[in-house]
Structure formats: structure tokens, C-alpha cells
C-alpha positions in Angstrom: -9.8 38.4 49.3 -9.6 35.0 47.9 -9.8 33.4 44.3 -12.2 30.6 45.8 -16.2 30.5 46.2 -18.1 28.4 48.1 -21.0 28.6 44.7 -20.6 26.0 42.2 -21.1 28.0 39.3 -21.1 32.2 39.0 -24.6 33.9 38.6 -25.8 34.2 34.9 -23.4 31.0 34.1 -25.2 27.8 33.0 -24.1 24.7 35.4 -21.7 22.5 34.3 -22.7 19.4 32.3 -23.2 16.2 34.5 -21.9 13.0 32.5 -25.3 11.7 31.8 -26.3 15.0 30.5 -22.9 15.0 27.9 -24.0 11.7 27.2 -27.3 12.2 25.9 -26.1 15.1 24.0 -23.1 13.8 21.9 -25.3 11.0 21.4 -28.4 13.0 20.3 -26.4 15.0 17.9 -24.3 11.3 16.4 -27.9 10.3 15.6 -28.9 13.7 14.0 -25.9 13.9 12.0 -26.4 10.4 10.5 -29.7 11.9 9.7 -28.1 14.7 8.2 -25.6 12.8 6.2 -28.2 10.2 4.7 -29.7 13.2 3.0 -26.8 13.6 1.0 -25.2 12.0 -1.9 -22.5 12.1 0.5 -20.4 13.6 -1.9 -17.8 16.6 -1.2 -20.0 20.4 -0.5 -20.3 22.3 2.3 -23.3 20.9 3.8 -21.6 17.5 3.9 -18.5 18.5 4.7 -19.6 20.6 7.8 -21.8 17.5 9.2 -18.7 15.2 8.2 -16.4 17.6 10.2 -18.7 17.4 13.1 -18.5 13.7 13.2 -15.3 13.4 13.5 -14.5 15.9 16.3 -17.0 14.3 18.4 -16.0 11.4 18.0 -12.2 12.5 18.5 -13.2 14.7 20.9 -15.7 13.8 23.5 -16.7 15.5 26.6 -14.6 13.4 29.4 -16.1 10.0 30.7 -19.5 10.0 28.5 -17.5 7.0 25.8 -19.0 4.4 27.6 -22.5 5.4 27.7 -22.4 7.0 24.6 -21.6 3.6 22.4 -24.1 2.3 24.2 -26.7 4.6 23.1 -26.2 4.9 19.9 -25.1 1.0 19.7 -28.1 1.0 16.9 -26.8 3.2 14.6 -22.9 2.9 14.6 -22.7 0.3 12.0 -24.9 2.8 9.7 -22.4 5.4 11.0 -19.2 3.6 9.9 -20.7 2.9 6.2 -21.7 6.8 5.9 -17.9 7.7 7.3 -16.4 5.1 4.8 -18.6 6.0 1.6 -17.7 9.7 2.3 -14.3 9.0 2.8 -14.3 7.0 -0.6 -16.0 9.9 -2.5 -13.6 12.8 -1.1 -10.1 10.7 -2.0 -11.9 10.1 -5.6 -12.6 13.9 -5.5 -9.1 15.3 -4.4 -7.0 12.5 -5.9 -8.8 14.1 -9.8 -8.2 17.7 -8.4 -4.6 16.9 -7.5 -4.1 14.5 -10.9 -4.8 17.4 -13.3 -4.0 20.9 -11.5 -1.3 22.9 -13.4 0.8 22.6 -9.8 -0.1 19.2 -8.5 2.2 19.8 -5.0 -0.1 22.7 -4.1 -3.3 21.3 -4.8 -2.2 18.5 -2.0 -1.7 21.2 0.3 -4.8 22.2 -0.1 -6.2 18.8 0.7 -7.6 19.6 4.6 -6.4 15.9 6.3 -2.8 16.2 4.7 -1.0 17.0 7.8 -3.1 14.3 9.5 -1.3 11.7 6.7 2.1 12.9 8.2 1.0 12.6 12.1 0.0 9.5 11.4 3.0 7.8 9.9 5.1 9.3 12.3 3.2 7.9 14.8 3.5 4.7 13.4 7.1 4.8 12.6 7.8 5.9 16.0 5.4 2.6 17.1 8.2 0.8 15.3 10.8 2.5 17.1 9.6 1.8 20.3 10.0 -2.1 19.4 13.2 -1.8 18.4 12.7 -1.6 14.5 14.3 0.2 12.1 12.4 2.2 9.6 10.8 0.7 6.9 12.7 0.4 3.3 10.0 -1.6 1.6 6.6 -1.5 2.2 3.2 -3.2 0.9 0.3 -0.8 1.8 -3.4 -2.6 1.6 -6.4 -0.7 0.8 -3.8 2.2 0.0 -7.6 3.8 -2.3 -7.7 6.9 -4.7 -5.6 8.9 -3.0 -2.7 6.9 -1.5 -1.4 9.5 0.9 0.0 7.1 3.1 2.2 5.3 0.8 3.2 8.8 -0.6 4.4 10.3 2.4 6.6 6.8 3.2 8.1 7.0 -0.2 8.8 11.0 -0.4 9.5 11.6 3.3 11.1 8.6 4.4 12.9 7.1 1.4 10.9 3.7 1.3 9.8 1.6 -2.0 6.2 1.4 -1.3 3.9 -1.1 -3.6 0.2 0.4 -3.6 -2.8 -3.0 -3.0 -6.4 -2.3 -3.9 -9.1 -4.4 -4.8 -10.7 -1.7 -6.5 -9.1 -1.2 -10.6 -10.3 2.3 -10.3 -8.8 3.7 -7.2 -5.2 2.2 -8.2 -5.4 3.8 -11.5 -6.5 7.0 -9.8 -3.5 6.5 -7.3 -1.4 5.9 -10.2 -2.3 9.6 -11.5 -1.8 11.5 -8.4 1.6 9.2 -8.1 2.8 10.4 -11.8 1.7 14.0 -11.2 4.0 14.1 -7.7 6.7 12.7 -9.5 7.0 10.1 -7.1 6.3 7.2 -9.5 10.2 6.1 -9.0 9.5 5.0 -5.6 6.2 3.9 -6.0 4.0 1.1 -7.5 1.2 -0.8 -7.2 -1.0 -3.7 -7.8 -4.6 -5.0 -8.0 -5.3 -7.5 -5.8 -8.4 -8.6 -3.5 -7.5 -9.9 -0.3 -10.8 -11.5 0.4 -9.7 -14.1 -2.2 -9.3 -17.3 -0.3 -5.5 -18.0 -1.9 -3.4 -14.8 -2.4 -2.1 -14.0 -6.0 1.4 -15.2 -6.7 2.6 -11.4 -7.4 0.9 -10.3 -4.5 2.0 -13.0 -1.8 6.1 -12.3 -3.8 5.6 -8.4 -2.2 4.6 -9.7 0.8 7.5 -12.0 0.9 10.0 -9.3 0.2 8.9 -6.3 2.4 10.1 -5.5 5.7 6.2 -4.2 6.4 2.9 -4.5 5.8 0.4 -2.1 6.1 -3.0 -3.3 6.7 -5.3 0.0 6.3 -8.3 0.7 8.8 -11.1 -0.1 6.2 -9.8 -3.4 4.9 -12.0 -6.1 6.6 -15.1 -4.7 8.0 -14.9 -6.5 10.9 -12.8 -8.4 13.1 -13.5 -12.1 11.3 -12.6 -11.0 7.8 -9.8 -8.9 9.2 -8.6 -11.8 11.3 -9.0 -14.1 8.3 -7.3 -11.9 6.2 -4.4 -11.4 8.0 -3.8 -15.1 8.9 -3.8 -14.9 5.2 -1.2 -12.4 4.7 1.2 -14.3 7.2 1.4 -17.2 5.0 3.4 -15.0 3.0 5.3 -12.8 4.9 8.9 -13.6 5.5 10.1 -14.1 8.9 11.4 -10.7 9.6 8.1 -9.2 8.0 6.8 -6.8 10.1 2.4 -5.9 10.3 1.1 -2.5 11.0 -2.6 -2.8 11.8 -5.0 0.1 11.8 -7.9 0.4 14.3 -10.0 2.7 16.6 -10.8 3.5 19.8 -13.5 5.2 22.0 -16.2 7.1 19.6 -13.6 6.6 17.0 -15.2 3.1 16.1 -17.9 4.9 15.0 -15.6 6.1 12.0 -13.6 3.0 11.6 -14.2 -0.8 12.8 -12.3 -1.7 16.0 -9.3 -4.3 16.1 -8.2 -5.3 19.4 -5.0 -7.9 19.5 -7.5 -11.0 20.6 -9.4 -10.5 17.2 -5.9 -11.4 15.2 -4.7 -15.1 16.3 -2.2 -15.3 14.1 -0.5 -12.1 14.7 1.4 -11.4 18.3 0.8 -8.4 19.3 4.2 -6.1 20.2 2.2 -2.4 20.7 -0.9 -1.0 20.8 -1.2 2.5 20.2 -4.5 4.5 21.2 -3.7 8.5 20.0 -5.7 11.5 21.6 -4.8 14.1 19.1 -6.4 15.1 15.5 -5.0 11.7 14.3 -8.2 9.1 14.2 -6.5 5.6 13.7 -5.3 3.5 16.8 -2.2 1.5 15.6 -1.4 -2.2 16.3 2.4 -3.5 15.8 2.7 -6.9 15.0 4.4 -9.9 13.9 3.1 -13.5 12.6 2.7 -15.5 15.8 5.1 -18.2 16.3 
């Protein structure tokens, strides 16, 4: 008797997926969920959260070797797809960072936040991206477009004993940041500033930070492309002191549907020391850099 069958697939079982058929698939159902989503206020609910959960595993989940063709079909709608993935993920933080600012037991109300543990995979991942350099974890740290609900800059500050200084363009989400901060009781290790980085000169109090911190954090939706992140982070080197290190968030595969992709060509004045391209839950791709000498 043997385990082996000379039939490719066992009566009353569909046959498996060839890659052009995975392709046309995922890509049919990227294009129906941006339908889906632009009927929305794209606001937290079920509806919107189902379709926003669906996004996101397929893009961080793929059937195997469809990427390529996949990008390429839906190449007219990823931009739209990006803006819907970034509006959403504006309106959640604003949603969980008000939840989390006024419950009776703040702590708990972040655990109930779904992405949490993804926060903590990620900056382990990117403090062992440091590690594998040869650099020593982080003691203060400058986190740009750190939003609502400025999970990233928490965790360094309460899990890894950094001083973390919070950057957003945006008055509202640093006072919102501010509030989940106090309620966490981690405003001791944790502040932050207003400050656009699209400004052609950087604010004196703002380019100070950036000359005092051993890293700086450039989050995935600050710049929405490679030119204005490029030009933004030649800005940030003219202020950086020399042992200044740059973390630079990014995307990879269907991932760049979610977020824009940085690849190390796109940052001239930045070399380049890793590039890190996860395959778990965690969405960002990480870039470790340094200004270019």
C-alpha cells in the first residue's frame, strides 16, 4: 500500500489553484473591497472593520507567487487603496486613542486595542534591526508622524526605558496622544511636539531633538511617496548629529497597497545599513540608516 497517487487531486476535491487563477482572484476581491470600503465613512463598525481586516490579510498573506501579477492588475487602483487604508487607519487611532483616554482602567482598554501586540512585534523587530548593526538600544528617540494613538513611542518608553519626543503635523492627534500618554501614566518618559516636516526649513525646537537623539523614527505614512520622503529626510539629516541613527518604515509585496514603498535608492542622503522585509502579522518593512557621508 502506498501514501502516493498517480491523480493530481482526490475525487470530489476542487483542483488546486494555478498562479494566474490566484492572481485574478486576490486581485478581483482588492478591487471589490475598495468598492466596499468607499461606501463607508470609513469609520470603525463591523462592516468596515471586516473589509479592512480582509485587506490586510491579503495583502500580508498572498497565495505564493501571484505578487507580481497581482500589483500589476490592480496597478489602477492601489493609490485609491493606500488613501482608503490610511484614512481608516487615521479614524481607528482617533477612535481607540478617546476610548483609551477616558476609560475608568485605561491599561485595559489598550488591551483591547486588536493591533497592540502587532506595536510590540514591530519594535522588536526593529530593535533587533539595530542589533544586527551593531547598535545599542535606543535611549532617546524622535518618532515622526507618531498620530492619535502613539503606540510606538509608548511601547519604546514603557518597555524599553527610552525618552521618546512624539512629532505630528497634525495639533489634534498630538493632543490626543498627549491624553492616552497622561492616562498610561507614561507622561514622565514621554513628550511631544508640533511640527510639519514638509516645511522647507525645520523648526529650531524640532531640528534641537533631532540633534540630541540617538534615533529617529520616520513613520510609514510620513511622505506619500518616495520624493517627499526623500526630501524630507535629506531634511532631517541636516540636523541629526553624527551618531544619529534613522529608522525608516516601508512595504513590501501587496503590502504597498497599505503603505507607500521606500526602497534605499529612493533616499540619497541616507546609506542604507539593513533592509528588513517581515512575513509575519507585522505589515511595515524596516530600513536602517544613517546620513550618507
Amino acid at each position: 500500500m502506498t501514501t502516493q497517487s498517480s491523480r493530481t487531486t482526490a475525487p470530489g476535491f476542487p483542483a488546486p489553484r494555478r498562479p494566474r487563477d490566484s492572481v485574478a482572484a486576490v486581485a478581483t476581491r482588492l478591487v471589490d473591497l475598495r468598492r466596499r470600503l468607499e461606501r463607508t465613512d470609513l469609520r470603525p463598525a463591523p462592516d468596515t472593520d471586516a473589509a479592512f481586516g480582509e485587506l490586510v490579510g491579503l495583502c500580508c498573506f498572498p497565495p505564493a507567487g501571484c505578487t507580481e501579477g497581482v500589483l500589476e492588475q490592480v496597478a489602477p487602483h492601489s493609490n485609491a487603496l493606500r488613501t482608503l487604508a490610511a484614512t481608516g487607519e487615521g479614524h481607528m487611532e482617533n477612535h481607540w486613542a478617546g476610548r483609551i483616554a477616558a476609560a475608568p482602567d485605561p491599561r485595559a482598554e489598550l488591551d483591547r486595542f486588536p493591533y497592540l501586540g502587532n506595536y510590540h512585534d514591530l519594535v522588536r523587530l526593529e530593535l533587533a534591526a539595530l542589533t544586527a548593526v551593531g547598535l545599542p538600544a535606543p535611549r532617546r528617540v524622535v518618532v515622526l508622524g507618531s498620530g492619535p494613538l502613539p503606540l510606538t513611542g509608548l511601547v519604546l518608553a514603557t518597555g524599553h526605558g527610552a525618552q521618546v519626543l512624539h512629532v505630528d503635523r497634525d495639533r489634534a492627534a498630538v493632543a490626543a496622544g498627549d491624553a492616552v500618554t497622561a492616562a498610561l501614566g507614561a507622561d514622565g518618559r514621554v513628550r511631544s511636539l508640533v511640527a510639519d516636516l514638509d516645511d522647507p526649513q525645520l523648526s529650531p525646537a524640532l531640528a534641537d531633538e533631532l540633534g540630541r537623539a540617538d534615533l529617529v523614527l520616520v513613520g510609514a505614512l510620513v511622505g506619500p511617496d518616495a520624493a517627499t520622503k526623500a526630501a524630507i529626510t535629506a531634511r532631517l539629516t541636516s540636523a541629526t548629529g553624527p551618531g544619529t541613527t534613522l529608522l525608516v518604515r516601508s512595504a513590501a509585496g501587496l503590502r504597498t497597497l497599505l503603505y507607500p514603498e521606500i526602497v534605499p535608492a529612493d533616499l540619497p542622503a541616507l546609506e542604507v545599513l539593513l533592509e528588513m522585509h517581515p512575513r509575519t502579522d507585522v505589515v511595515n518593512s524596516v530600513l536602517v540608516a544613517r546620513a550618507a557621508t
